[in-house]
MIROVO-29645 format. One record per residue (C-alpha): residue number from 0; x, y, z. Coordinates in Angstrom, 3 decimals. Each point is the difference from the previous one (the first is absolute). Layout:
BEGIN
 resi       px       py       pz
  NUM        X        Y        Z
...
***
This chain:
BEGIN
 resi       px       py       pz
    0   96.241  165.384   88.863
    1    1.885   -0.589    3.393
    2    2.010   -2.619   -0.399
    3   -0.332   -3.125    2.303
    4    1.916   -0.120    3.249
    5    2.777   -2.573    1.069
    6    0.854   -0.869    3.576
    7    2.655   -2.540   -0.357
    8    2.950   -0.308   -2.812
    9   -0.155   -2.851   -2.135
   10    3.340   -1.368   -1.016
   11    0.395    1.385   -3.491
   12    2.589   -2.764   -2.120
   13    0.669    1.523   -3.460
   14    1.481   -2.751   -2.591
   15    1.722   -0.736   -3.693
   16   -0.853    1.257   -3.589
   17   -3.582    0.296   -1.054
   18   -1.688   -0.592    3.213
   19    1.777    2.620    0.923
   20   -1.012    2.430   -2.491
   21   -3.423   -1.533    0.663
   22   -0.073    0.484    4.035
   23    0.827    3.636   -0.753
   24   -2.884    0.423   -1.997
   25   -2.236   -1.634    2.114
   26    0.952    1.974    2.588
   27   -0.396    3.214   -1.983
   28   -3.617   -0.838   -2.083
   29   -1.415   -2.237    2.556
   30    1.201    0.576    3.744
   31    1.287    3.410    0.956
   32   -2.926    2.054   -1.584
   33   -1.822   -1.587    2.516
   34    1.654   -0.970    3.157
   35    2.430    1.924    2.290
   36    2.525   -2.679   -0.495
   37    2.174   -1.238    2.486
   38    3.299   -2.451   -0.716
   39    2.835   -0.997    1.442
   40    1.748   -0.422   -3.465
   41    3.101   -2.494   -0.606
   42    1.547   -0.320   -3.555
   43    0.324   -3.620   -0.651
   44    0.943    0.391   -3.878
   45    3.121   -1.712   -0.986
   46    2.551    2.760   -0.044
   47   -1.194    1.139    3.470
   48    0.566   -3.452    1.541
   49    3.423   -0.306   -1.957
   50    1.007    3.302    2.023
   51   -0.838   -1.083    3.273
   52    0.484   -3.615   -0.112
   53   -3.322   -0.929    0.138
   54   -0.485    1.808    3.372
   55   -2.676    1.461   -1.071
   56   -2.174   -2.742   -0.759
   57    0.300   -0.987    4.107
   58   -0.435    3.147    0.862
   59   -3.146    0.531   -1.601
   60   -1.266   -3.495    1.002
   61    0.692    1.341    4.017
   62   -1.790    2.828   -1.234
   63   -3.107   -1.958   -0.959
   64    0.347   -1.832    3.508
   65   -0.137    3.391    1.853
   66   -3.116    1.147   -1.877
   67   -1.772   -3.125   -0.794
   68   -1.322    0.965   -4.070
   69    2.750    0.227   -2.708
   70   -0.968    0.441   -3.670
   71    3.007   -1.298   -2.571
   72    0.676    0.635   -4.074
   73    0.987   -3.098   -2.004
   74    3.993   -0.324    0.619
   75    2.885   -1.784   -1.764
   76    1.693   -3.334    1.059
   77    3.240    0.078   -1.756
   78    1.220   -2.676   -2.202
   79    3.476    0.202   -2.028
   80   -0.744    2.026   -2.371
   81   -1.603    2.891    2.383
   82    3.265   -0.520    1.803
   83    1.622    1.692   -3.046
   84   -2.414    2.047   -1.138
   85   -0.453    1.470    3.161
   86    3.999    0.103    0.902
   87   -0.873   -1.728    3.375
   88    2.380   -1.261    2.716
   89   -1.774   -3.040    0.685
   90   -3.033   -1.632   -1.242
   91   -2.611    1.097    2.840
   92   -2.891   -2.201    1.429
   93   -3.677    0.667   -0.960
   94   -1.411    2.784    2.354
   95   -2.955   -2.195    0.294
   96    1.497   -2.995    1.279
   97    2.301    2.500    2.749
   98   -3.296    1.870    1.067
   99   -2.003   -3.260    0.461
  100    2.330   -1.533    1.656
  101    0.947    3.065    2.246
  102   -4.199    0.445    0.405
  103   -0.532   -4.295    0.370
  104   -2.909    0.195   -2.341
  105   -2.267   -1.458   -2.312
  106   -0.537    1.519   -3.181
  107   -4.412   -0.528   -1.204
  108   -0.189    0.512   -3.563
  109   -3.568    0.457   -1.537
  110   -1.346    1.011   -3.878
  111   -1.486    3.310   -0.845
  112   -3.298   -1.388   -1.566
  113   -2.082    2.161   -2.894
  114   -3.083   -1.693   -2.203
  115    1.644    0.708   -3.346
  116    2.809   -2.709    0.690
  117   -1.257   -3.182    0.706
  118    2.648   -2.688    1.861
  119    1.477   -2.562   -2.118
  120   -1.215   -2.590    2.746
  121   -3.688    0.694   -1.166
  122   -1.662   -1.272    3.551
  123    2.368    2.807    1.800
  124   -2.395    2.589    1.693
  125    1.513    1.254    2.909
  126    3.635    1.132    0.531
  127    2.495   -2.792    0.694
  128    2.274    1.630    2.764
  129    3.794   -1.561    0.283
  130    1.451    0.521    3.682
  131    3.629   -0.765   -0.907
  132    2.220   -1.093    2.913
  133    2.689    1.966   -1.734
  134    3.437   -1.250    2.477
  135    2.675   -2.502   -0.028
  136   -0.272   -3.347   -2.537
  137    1.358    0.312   -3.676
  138    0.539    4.079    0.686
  139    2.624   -0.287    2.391
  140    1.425   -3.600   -1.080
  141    3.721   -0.569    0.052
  142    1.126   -1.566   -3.251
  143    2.697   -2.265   -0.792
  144    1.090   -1.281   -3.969
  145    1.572   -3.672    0.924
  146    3.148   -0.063   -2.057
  147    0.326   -4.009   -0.028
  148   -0.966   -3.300    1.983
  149   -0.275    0.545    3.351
  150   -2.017   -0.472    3.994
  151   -2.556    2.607    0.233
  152   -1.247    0.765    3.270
  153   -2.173    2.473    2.469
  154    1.906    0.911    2.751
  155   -1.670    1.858    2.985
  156    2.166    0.591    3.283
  157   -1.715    0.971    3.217
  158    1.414    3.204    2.171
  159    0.931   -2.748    2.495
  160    1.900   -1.345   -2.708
  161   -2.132   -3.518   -0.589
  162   -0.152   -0.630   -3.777
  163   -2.242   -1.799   -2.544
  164    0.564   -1.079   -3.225
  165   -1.937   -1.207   -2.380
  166    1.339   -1.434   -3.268
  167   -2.063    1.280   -3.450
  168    1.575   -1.780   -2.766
  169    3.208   -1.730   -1.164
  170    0.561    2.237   -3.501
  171    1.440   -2.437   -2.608
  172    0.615    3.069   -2.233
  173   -0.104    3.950   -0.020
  174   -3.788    1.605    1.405
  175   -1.091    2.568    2.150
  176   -1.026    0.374    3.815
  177   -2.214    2.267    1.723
  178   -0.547    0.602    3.717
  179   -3.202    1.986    0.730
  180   -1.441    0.907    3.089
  181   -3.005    1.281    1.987
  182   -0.727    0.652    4.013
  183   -2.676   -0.286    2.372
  184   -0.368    3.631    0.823
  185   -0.279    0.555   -3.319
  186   -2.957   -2.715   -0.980
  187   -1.773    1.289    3.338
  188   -0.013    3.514   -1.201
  189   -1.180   -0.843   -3.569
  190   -2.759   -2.394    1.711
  191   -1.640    2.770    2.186
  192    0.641    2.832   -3.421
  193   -2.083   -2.577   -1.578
  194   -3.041   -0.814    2.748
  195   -0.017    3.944    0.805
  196   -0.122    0.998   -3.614
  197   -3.110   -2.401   -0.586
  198   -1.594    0.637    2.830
  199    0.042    4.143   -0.784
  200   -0.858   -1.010   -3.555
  201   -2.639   -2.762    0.946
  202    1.402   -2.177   -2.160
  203    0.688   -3.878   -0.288
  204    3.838   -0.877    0.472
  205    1.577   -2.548   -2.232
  206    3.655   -1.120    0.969
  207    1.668   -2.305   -1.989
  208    3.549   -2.074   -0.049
  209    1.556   -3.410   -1.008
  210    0.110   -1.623    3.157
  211   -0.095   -2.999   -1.402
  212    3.160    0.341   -1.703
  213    1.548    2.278    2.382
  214   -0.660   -1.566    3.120
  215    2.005    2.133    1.954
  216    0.092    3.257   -1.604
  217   -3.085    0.404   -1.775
  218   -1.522   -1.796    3.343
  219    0.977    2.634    2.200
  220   -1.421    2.680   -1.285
  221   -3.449   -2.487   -0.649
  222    0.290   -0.914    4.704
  223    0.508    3.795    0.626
  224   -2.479    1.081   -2.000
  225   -2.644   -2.684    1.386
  226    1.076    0.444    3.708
  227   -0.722    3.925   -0.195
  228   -2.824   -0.340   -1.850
  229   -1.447   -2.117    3.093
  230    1.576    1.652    2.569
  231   -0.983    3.763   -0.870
  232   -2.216    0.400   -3.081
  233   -2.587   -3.127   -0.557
  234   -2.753    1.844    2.524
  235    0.318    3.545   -1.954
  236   -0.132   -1.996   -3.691
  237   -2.955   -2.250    1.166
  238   -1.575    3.430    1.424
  239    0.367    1.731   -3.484
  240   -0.773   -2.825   -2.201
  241    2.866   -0.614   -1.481
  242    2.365   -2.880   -0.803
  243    3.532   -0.801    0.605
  244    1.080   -3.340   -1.770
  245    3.259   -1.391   -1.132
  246    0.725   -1.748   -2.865
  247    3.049   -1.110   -2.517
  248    1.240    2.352   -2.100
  249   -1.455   -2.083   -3.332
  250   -3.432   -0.537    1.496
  251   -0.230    3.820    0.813
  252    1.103    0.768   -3.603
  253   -2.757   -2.525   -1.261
  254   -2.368    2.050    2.733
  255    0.681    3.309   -0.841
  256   -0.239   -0.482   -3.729
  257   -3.439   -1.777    0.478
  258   -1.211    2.434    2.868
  259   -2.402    3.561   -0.730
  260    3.321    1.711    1.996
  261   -0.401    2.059    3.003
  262    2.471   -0.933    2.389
  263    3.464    0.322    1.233
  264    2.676   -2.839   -0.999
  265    2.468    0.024    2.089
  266    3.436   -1.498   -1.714
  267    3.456   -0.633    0.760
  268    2.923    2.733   -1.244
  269    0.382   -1.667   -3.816
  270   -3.297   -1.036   -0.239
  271   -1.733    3.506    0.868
  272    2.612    1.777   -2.345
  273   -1.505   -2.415   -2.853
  274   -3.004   -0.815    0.812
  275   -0.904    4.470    0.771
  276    1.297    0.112   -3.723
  277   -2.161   -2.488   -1.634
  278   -2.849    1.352    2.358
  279    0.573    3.558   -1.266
  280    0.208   -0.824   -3.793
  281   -3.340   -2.344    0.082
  282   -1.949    2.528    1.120
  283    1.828    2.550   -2.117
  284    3.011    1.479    0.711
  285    2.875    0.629    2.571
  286   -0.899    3.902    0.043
  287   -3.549   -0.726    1.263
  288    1.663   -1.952    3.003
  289   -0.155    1.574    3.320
  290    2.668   -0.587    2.419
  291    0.522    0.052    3.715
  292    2.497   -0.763    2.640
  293   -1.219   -0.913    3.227
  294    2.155   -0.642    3.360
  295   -2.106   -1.666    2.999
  296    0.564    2.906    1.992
  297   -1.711    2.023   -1.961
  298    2.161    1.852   -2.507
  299   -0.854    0.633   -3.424
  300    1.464    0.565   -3.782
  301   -1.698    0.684   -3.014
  302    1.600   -0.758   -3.457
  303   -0.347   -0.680   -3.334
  304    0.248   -3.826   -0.837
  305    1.739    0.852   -3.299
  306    3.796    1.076   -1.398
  307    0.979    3.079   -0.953
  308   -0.982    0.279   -3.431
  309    3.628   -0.111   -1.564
  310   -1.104   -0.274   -3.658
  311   -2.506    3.340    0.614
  312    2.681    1.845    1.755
  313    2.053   -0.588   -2.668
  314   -2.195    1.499   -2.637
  315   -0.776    2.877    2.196
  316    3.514    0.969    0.573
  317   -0.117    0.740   -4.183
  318   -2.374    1.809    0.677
  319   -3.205   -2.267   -1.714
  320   -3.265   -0.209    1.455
  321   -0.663   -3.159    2.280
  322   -3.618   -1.674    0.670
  323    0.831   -1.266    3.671
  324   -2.498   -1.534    2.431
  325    0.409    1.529    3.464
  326   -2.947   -1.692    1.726
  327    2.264   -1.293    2.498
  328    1.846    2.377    0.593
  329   -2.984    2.259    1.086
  330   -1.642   -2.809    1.924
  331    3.324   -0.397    2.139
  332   -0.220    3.656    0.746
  333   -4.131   -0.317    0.793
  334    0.655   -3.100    1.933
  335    2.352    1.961    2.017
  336   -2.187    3.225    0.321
  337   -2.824   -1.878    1.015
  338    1.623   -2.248    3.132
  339    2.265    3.443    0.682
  340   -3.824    1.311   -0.221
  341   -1.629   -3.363    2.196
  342    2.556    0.108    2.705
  343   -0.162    4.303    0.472
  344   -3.185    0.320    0.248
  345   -0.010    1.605   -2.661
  346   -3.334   -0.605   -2.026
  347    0.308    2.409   -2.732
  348    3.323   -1.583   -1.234
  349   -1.479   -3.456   -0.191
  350   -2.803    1.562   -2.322
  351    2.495    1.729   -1.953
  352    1.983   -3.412   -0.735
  353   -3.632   -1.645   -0.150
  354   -0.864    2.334   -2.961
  355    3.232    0.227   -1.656
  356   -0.007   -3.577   -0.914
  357   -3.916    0.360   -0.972
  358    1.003    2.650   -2.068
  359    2.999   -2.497   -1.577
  360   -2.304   -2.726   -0.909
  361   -2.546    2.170   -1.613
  362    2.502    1.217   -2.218
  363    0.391   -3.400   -1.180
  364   -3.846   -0.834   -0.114
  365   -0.638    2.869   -2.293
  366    2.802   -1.521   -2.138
  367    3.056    2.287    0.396
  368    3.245   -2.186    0.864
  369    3.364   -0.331   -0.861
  370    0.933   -1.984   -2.760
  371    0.807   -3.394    1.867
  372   -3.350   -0.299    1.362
  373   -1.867    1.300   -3.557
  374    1.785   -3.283   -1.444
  375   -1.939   -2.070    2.545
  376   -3.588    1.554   -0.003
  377   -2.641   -1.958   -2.680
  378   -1.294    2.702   -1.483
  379    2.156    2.178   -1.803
  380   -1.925    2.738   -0.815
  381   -1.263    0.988    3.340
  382    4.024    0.453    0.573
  383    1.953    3.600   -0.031
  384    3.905   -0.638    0.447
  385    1.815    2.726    1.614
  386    3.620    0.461    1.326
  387    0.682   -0.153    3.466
  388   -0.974    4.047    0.777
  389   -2.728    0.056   -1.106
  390   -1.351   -2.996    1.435
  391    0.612    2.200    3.121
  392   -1.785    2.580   -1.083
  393   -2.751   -1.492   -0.754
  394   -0.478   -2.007    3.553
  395    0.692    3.773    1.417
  396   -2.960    1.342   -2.035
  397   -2.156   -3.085    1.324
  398    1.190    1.100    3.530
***
């Protein structure tokens, strides 16, 4: 068979431990018998980003600025104890926060749906899709433990030097104090992510904060979104049918949990990073989750929503089979072939990512999954467990 042709290079952004392992084998069972690949490939696993100080995490964000279409593995975000394990110098940022911030973008976060699991929300019938703001607030806070009583205050001093205080408590006793932070350019970008992404999708648009708590903060981000919507969007949502509507953060969870789904929420930093979560687990699990960062101007990177697998890597390093679900994994790489394919021209890679994920859920309809998604199917006996190979296997046979 010839294999499929490639124009363009997608960004290619290997990762940690058993999604590692995985992407290799998705790559060798699923991709390159079929496609003339082309990647621009960057090493983001730990020890690679320990030897070059994180360099080349930015470098393979520019990358996926230059080309537009990145695809990326499941990396690690070091805590303490990877700081010894790993013998690092320092304890190294998440490469998803640096690329999204690098990018400006909004991360959209939808389930993988299949009729043998049913949603623990019973009415949910659509996808739920989180768009994740994904900059600034609790993420890049600055922290302070308050050793005794004591004047808190916010400080901010102009560049012509004009200051403004503001006091936040009188501390009768030890605490803690946090400073967070957002900007304009940021909420604007994550606004028009937002109305660009529904209006591709034709889908409502849900955006909720606390305003009424945070009536400066959480307001901003509530005016921005409002005044763009008006400004730029309302004629082309009104023209498709669809909905933009704002809401607090508690009514939307009371909305979503009562609604049939099918829509994009759009949420704040924390409250996408939970709420994507408890999304992804109600309607079955984090490695049916689809994952996408989108800038406004157009730039786009595929992931998978979940960790790296740690306990799995683990066991496969003794060499003992492991049962891991790479669903989306492949879907980051189809989701990248396909708008590589969309904005090429090239129509024969699109069908190739089109079928590839057929091929993926008809595995699962005819029952054969890995063992975290066997525990959540009804019926038992229609059910075949198999470790992580052969689960590719068998969606190459059905390709």
């Amino acid at each position: 068979m010839q294999k499929i042709q490639m124009k363009t290079p997608l960004v290619e952004m290997d990762g940690d431990e058993m999604t590692r392992i995985l992407w290799q084998q998705i790559k060798d069972e699923l991709i390159l018998p079929f496609v003339d690949l082309k990647t621009e490939y960057y090493d983001l696993g730990l020890p690679e980003r320990e030897k070059t100080k994180d360099q080349v995490t930015i470098d393979a964000a520019n990358a996926n600025k230059k080309y537009g279409v990145a695809v990326k593995c499941a990396t690690i975000t070091p805590n303490k104890q990877r700081v010894e394990e790993y013998n690092l110098t320092e304890m190294w940022k998440s490469p998803n926060g640096t690329i999204r911030a690098i990018l400006d973008g909004t991360v959209f976060r939808a389930p993988i749906l299949i009729d043998s699991i049913k949603p623990a929300v019973r009415n949910w019938k659509k996808p739920i899709t989180i768009a994740r703001h994904a900059y600034g607030d609790v993420y890049k806070a600055t922290e302070y433990r308050v050793p005794a009583e004591g004047k808190a205050e916010l400080l901010f001093t102009a560049k012509d030097g004009t200051e403004w205080r503001q006091p936040i408590y009188d501390f009768e006793c030890a605490g803690v104090l946090q400073g967070q932070y957002n900007k304009d350019s940021s909420i604007r970008s994550f606004a028009h992510s937002c109305f660009q992404y529904a209006i591709n999708t034709k889908q409502d648009l849900w955006f909720s904060t606390k305003d009424t708590i945070s009536k400066q903060y959480d307001q901003t981000f509530k005016l921005i979104f409002e005044e763009i919507y008006q400004n730029e969007y309302k004629a082309e949502f009104e023209k498709l049918g669809i909905e933009y509507f704002y809401t607090l953060i508690d009514d939307a969870v009371a909305r979503v949990v009562r609604s049939k789904g099918g829509f994009i929420w759009a949420c704040k930093n924390y409250d996408g990073d939970v709420m994507s979560d408890m999304v992804s687990t109600a309607f079955g699990s984090l490695a049916m989750m689809t994952s996408v960062l989108v800038s406004p101007d157009g730039n786009y990177e595929y992931e998978a929503a979940h960790g790296t697998v740690t306990r799995h890597y683990y066991r496969y390093l003794k060499g003992e089979e492991t049962s891991t679900n790479p669903m989306a994994t492949i879907f980051a790489w189809t989701g990248a072939l396909r708008k590589r394919g969309e904005l090429d021209g090239l129509d024969d890679l699109v069908a190739f990512a089109d079928k590839l994920e057929a091929a993926c859920i008809k595995t699962l309809d005819d029952g054969i999954m890995t063992k975290d998604l066997s525990g959540l199917v009804e019926d038992k006996s229609a059910v075949k467990a198999v470790n992580s190979l052969e689960f590719l296997k068998a969606i190459r046979e059905r390709m």
